[in-house]
Phi, psi and omega in degrees: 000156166116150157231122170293337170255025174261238190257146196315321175279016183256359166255140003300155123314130181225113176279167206201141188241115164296171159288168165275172212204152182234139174269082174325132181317304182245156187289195175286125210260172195268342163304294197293345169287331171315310177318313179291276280196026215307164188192173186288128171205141177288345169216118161308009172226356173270161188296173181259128196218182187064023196231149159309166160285342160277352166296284210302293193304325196288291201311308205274002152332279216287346189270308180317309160282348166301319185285268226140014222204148232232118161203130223220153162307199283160131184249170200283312162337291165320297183282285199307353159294318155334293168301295213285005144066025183094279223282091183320131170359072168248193216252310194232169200270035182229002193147214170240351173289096192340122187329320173307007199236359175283124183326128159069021183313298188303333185252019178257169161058009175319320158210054163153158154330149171258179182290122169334147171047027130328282193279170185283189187256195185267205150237065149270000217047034204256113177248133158091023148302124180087024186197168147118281202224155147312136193235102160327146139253187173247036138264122171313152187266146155203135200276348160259057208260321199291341189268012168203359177330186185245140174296317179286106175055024173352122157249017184076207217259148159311316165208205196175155166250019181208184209192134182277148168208131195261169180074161186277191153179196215296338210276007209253146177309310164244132206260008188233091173319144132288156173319310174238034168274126191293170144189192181177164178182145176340039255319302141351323192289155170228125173223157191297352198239029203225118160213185179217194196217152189238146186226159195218173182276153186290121178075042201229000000 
């Protein structure tokens, strides 16, 4: 985890080994959070934005008991293990070749999110990591976590006044994150660039 040349709070690099884990492919469409929760929205295919971090932990409740199967957010391990798609530190989940050169970079996200899986996936089969919107995580944030994480299965600090969250998204002058650029804002906060994707136990 981690870029030795990124931001502070992205330092050290450190390896770190997860359990295994299942990702949803895609973030969360504003049709399947309507199913929890309905509300007004112009595309039933586009991510669900504007929800809290008690929006998401509510939604993957109530999804837990529709399968029958336990599904939770994501720990910043776990999605940054995700994102980079195999590819051990590298900068992006497709490589090191500058976001400006992602198909159609320059005509995109021009006033809002896009419909999930616009882009191609990693090779994980994973779309719109690091890009479309900011994805909660379930961990509390702290920007020095890496100078005492755990090797095994980090799951972040015991409490905290802010909630981690990863990948870019459409609002930002560069609109395509890196793997292991961090962020975080009040678990409470709703902001229009902000959704999340859901993860499960392995072989479930």
């Amino acid at each position: 985890m981690g870029q030795e040349n990124g931001r502070d709070e992205e330092r050290p690099v450190h390896r770190v080994t997860v359990a295994p884990f299942r990702l949803c492919r895609f973030q969360v469409t504003n049709a399947a959070f309507a199913a929890f929760r309905p509300f007004a929205c112009d595309r039933a295919d586009n991510p669900v934005t504007s929800v809290n971090w008690f929006d998401a932990v509510e939604f993957c409740e109530w999804l837990s008991t529709q399968w029958g199967t336990p599904v939770r957010l994501p720990t910043e391990a776990e999605w940054e293990f995700a994102a980079r798609g195999g590819l051990p530190q590298k900068l992006y989940p497709w490589g090191d070749s500058p976001v400006t050169e992602r198909a159609g970079y320059a005509r995109r996200w021009e006033n809002g999110p896009e419909p999930v899986a616009t882009s191609e996936p990693n090779g994980y089969g994973l779309f719109d990591m690091c890009e479309n919107v900011h994805e909660w995580c379930s961990d509390w944030y702290d920007p020095r976590y890496y100078d005492t994480s755990p090797s095994d299965n980090p799951r972040g600090p015991a409490t905290g006044a802010r909630k981690a969250s990863r990948g870019g998204a459409w609002r930002h002058h560069i609109k395509i994150a890196r793997c292991a650029a961090r962020s975080s804002i009040p678990p409470e906060f709703r902001y229009a660039d902000y959704g999340f994707r859901i993860a499960a136990p392995a072989g479930r």
